[in-house]
N, C-alpha and C positions, 0 to 999 in steps of 0.2 A: 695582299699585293705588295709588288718592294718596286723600289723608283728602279732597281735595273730592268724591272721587265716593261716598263713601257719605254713607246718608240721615240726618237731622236730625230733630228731631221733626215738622217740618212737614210733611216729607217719608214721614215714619212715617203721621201722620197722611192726609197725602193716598191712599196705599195700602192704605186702611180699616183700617190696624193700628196703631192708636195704644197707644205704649208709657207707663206711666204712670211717666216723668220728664215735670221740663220740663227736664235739662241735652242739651241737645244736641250736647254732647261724648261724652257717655252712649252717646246713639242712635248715632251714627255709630261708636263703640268695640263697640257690640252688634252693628251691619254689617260691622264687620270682621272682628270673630271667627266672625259667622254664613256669610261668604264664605269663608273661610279652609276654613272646616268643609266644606262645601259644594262648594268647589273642592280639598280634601286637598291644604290647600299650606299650609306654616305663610310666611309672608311676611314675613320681617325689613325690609319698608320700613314699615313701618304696627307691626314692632315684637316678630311675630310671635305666637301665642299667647298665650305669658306675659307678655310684656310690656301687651298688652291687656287681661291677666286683672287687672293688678296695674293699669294708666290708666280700666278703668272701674268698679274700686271705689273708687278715688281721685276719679272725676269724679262719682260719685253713690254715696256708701255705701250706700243706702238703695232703688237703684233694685233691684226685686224680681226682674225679668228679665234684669237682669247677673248676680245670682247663682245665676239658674237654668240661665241657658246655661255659666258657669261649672262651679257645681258637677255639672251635666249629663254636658258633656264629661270632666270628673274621675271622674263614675261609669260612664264609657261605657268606660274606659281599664282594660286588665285590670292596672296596675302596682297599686292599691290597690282595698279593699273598706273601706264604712263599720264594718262589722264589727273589721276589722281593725287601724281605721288611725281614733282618736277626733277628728282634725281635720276629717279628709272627713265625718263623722256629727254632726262639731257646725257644719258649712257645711251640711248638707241640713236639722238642725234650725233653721238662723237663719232659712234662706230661707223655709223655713212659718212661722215667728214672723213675720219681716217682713211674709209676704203676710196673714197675718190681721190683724194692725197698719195693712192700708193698704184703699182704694177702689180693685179694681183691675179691671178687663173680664174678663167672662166666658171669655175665651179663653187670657188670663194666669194665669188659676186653673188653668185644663185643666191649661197649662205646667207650674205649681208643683204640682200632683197627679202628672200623671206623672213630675216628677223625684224628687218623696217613694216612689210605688212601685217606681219604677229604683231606687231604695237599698236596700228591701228585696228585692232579685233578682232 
């Protein structure tokens, strides 16, 4: 994979999924980990998961979909439970702070719901 083939927000946009950044370093960091996922391949040219996890909260603290697919995949992983482990519980509590703090599409709420109920089991 190479960072010009994933999408940007225009790109987001045009696909009817517009994500609610405008960095489009973001978008295409949210492409990559969502490909990665998707293709069960962690991919050290683009950085690999981690390093993505840590270049798209750096490219947009605040985008709410970064830390959804984030904290997501950290809840999806059976190494830690929010219960267990007060970092991963205080990353699923930011993400619903954030998403009520912001204007986000009806679709990105779904998101930030079902990652708040994946936390509880």
């Amino acid at each position: 994979m190479t960072a010009s083939s994933f999408r940007d927000c225009k790109a987001w946009i045009a696909e009817g999924l517009p994500l609610s950044t405008s960095s489009n370093e973001a978008c295409k960091l949210y492409d990559a980990i969502l490909t990665q996922y998707v293709k069960w391949r962690n991919d050290e040219t683009v950085g690999g998961f981690e390093g993505c996890f840590s270049a798209i909260q750096a490219a947009d603290p605040n985008f709410v979909m970064g830390h959804v697919i984030t904290t997501g995949l950290e809840l999806m992983s059976t190494a830690s439970s929010p219960r267990l482990n007060e970092s991963l519980a205080s990353s699923v509590r930011r993400t619903v702070e954030l998403a009520t703090s912001q204007v986000l599409s009806p679709r990105e709420r779904l998101h930030v719901q079902a990652m708040e109920h994946q936390s509880h089991g």
